[in-house]
MIMAR-28562 format. One line per 2 residues: their letters; for each residue x, y, z of C-alpha. Coordinates in steps of 0.1 Angstrom, whole numbers, plus 5000, padded with zeros to 4 digits. Layout:
residues N
A = X,Y,Z | ...
This chain:
residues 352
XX = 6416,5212,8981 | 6425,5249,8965
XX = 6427,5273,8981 | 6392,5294,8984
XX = 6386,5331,8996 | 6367,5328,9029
XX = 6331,5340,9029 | 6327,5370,9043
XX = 6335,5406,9046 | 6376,5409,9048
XX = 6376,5450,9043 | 6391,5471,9067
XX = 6396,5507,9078 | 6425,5528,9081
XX = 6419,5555,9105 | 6435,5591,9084
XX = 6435,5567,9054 | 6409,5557,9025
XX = 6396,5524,9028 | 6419,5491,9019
XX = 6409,5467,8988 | 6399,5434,8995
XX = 6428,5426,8975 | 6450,5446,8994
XX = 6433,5429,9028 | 6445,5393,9010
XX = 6480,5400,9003 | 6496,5386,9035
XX = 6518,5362,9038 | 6514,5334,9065
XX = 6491,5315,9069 | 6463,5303,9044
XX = 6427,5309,9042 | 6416,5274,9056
XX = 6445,5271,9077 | 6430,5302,9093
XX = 6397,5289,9095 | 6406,5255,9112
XX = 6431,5266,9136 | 6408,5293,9144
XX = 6378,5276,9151 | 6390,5250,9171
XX = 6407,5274,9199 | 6377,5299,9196
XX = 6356,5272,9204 | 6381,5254,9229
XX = 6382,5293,9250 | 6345,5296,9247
XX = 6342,5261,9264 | 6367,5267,9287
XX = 6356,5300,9303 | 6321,5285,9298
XX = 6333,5258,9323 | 6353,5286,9349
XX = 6326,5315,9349 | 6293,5288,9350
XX = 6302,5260,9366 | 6339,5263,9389
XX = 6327,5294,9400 | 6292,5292,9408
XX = 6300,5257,9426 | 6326,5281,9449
XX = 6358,5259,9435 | 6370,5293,9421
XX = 6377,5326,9441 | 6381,5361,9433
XX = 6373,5378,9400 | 6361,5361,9365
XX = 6362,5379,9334 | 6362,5359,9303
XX = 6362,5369,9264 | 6328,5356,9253
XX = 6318,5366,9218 | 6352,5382,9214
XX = 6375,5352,9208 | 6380,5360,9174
XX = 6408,5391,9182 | 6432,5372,9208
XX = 6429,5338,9184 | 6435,5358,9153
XX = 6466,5377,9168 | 6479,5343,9189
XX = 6478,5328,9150 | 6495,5355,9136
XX = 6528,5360,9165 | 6557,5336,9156
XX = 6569,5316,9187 | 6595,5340,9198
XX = 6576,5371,9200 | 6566,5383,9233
XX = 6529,5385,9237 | 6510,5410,9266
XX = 6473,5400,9267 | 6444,5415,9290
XX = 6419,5397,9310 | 6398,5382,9278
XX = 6428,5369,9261 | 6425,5331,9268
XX = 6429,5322,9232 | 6464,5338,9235
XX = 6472,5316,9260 | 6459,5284,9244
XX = 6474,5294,9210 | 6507,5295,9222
XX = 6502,5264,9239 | 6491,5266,9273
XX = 6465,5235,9287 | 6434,5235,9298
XX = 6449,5217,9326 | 6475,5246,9336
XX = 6442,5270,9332 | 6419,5250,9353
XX = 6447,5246,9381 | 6455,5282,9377
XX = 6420,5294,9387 | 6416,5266,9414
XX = 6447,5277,9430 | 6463,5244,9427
XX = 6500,5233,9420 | 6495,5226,9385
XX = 6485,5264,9373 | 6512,5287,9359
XX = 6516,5303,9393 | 6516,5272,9414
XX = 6489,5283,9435 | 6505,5319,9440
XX = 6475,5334,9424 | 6439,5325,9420
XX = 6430,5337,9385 | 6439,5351,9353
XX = 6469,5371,9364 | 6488,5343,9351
XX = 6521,5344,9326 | 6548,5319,9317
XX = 6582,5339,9305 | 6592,5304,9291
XX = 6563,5307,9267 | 6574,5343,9261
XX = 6538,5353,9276 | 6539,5384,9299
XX = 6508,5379,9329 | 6480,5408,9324
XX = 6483,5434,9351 | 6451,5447,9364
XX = 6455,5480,9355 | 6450,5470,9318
XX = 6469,5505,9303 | 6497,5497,9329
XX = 6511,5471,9304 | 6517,5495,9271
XX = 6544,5515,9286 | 6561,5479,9292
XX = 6556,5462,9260 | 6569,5495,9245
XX = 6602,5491,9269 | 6602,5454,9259
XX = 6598,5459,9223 | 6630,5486,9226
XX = 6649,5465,9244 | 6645,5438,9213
XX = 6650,5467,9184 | 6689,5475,9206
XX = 6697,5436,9206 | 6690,5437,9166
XX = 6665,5410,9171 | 6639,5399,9140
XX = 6610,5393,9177 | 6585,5418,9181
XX = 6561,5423,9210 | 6521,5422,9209
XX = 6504,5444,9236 | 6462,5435,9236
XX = 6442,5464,9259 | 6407,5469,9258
XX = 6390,5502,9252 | 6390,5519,9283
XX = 6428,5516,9287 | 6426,5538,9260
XX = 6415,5565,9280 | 6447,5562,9305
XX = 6475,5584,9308 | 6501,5553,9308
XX = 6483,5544,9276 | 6492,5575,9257
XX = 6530,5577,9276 | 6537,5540,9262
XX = 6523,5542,9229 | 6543,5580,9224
XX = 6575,5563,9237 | 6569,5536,9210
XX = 6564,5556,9184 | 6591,5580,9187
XX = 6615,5552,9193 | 6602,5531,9166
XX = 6594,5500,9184 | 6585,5471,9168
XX = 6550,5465,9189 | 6518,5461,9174
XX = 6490,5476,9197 | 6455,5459,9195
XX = 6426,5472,9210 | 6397,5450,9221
XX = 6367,5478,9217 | 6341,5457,9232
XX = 6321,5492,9235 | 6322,5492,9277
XX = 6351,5498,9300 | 6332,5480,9326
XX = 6297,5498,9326 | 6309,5531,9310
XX = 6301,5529,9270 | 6325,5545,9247
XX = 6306,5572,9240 | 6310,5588,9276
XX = 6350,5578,9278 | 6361,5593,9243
XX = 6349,5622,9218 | 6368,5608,9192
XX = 6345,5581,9170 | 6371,5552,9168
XX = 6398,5547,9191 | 6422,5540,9165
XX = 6415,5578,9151 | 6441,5583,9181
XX = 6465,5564,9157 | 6476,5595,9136
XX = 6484,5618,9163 | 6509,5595,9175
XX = 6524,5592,9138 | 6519,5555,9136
XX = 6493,5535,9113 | 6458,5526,9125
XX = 6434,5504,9113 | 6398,5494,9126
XX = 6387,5461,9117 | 6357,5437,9123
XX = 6365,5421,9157 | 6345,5393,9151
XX = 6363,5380,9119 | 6387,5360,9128
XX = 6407,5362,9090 | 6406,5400,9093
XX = 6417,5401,9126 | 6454,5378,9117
XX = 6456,5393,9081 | 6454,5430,9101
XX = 6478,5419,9123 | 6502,5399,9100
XX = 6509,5434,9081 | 6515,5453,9119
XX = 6540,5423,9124 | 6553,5429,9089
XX = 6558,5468,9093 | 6572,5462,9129
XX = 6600,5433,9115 | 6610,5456,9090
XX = 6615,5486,9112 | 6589,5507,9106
XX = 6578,5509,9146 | 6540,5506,9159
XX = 6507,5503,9148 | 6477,5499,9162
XX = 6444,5482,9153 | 6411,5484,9165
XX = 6388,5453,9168 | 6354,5466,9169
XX = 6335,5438,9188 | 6309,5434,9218
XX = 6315,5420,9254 | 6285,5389,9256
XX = 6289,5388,9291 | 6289,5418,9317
XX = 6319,5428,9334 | 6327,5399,9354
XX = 6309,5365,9366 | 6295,5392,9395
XX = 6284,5418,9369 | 6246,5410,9354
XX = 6253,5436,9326 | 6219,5448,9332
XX = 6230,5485,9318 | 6238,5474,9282
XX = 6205,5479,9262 | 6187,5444,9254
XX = 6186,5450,9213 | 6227,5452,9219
XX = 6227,5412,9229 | 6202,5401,9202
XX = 6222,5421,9177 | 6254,5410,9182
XX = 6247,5372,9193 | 6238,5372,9153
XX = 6280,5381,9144 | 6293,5353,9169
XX = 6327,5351,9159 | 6325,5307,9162
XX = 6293,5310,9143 | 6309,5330,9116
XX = 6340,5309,9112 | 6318,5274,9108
XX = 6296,5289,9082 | 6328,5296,9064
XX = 6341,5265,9072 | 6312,5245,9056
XX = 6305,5269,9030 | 6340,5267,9018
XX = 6338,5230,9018 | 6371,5226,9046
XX = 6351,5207,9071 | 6314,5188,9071
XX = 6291,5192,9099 | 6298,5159,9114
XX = 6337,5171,9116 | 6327,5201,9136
XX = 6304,5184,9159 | 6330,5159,9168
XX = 6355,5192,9172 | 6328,5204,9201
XX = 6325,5168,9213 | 6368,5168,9214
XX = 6368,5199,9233 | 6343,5187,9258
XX = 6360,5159,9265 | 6395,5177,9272
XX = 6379,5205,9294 | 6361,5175,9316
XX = 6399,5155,9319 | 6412,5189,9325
XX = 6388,5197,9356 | 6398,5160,9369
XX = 6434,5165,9364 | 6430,5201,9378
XX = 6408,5194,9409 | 6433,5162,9416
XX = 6462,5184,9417 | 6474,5196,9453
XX = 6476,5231,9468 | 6511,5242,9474
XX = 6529,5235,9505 | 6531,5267,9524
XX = 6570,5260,9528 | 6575,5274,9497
XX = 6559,5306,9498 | 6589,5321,9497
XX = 6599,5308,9463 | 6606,5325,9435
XX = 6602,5353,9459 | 6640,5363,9469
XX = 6670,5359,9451 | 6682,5325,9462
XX = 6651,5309,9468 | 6635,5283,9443
């Protein structure tokens, strides 16, 4: 089938800039418009059912301990960026970054053992939750402190710019982070050293229960772009094809040289804080409003509206995804806790 512009809006925002062209928005190289779409859908939806699975069901039944934050209604920024990195680049998500994960190839499986504490997880039962990474899959695990990690992609991205190497580094943060000291020291250090590091914020309007208006003066967090020299750019969170084609020309400007940008996703946490947080302070037009731009929702219409896929072939996508998240629980739940013998491993030097 031609290709066909998806439906939608695809403009963008460049924070100290005039507003880009839809044409302008379009010209990327990478992937194409239904490619996008397809790829898109099916881990937005796959993330969606798979915290669905942890934060209603594991962790309510007591098989999962500890904190649960997922990405609901947001899926459409850490898809869109995962779609967008080549399979070198180094990639430094946050706590509602799943898609990133899956994107790059992580299983349901390794996620389901990872929050059960089993064997099978990407910390072999070292760690509980989402503080997860695999160095193998160039994937650097979230560290709490969610600002904590720009300083480091910025170190990681320099150390890639001295080895002359075409890899650059993705850093996701939410908001608040924004609003860190360690978030400004990283994001100077990249910019004066010109390292090639796209920064992407995931504004989901509440660091926790604080709303942006009480953390910042400024109106959009990438206004903060300019003072820093480097580009910014504020696009619609929830669209997943401005999302990558936003990212695609960060990538570009990073592989040629031209250091760090940073983007702004405006989108809206659907969830509260955490499985333990009711969200009871976010104002009850806010959910109605923004259950209407559901990033899935968006991409299907598209989908079908475009022609790419019929409504039977996006059923049987959900019906697909179902199925893998219930062998994945099995597999998951089947897999063994670690032996405390090796606690010690990967701890010293020497050890396993």
């Amino acid at each position: 089938m031609a290709a066909v512009k998806p439906v939608g809006p695809l403009l963008v925002e460049h924070a100290g800039a005039s507003r880009a062209t839809a044409a302008e928005t379009d010209a990327v190289e990478g992937l194409s418009p239904e490619e996008i779409a397809l790829r898109g859908h099916y881990y937005m939806a796959l993330q969606r059912e798979v915290e669905d699975r942890i934060e209603r069901k594991l962790y309510r039944q007591g098989k999962i301990l500890g904190g649960v934050y997922v990405g609901r209604g947001q899926e459409a920024i850490c898809v869109g960026a995962g779609l967008a990195a080549e399979e070198e680049d180094w990639l430094y998500p946050c706590h509602r970054d799943l898609g990133l994960y899956l994107v790059r190839g992580v299983t349901p499986r390794e996620i389901f053992a990872q929050y059960m504490g089993r064997v099978g997880g990407l910390t072999r039962g070292r760690e509980g939750n989402m503080h997860m990474g695999d160095l193998k899959r160039r994937i650097v695990a979230i560290i709490s402190a969610m600002a904590a990690s720009v300083p480091v992609a910025a170190g990681t991205a320099m150390a890639l710019k001295f080895q002359g190497s075409r890899q650059i580094v993705f850093n996701i943060f939410g908001d608040g982070a924004t609003s860190r000291g360690d978030w400004h020291e990283g994001i100077n250090l990249a910019s004066v050293q010109k390292a090639p590091v796209v920064f992407i914020c995931n504004n989901n309007q509440y660091a926790y229960s604080t709303p942006l208006e009480k953390q910042m003066a400024c109106e959009h967090v990438a206004d903060r772009a300019p003072g820093y020299g480097m580009p910014g750019e504020i696009v619609d969170g929830n669209d997943v094809f401005a999302v990558y084609n936003a990212v695609q020309r960060a990538a570009g400007r990073a592989r040629a040289g031209q250091g760090p940008s940073l983007i702004e996703c405006k989108t809206f946490r659907m969830t509260g804080h955490s499985a333990h947080d009711g969200g009871d302070y976010v104002p009850e037009h806010l959910w109605r409003e923004w259950a209407e731009k559901c990033p899935i929702q968006r991409v299907e219409r598209t989908l079908l509206e475009c022609g790419w896929a019929s409504r039977e072939e996006l059923d049987a996508t959900h019906a697909r995804i179902r199925r893998e998240a219930d062998e994945a629980i099995a597999w998951a739940e089947n897999s063994p806790y670690p032996d405390p013998s090796t606690l010690t491993h990967d701890v010293y030097e020497g050890s396993r």
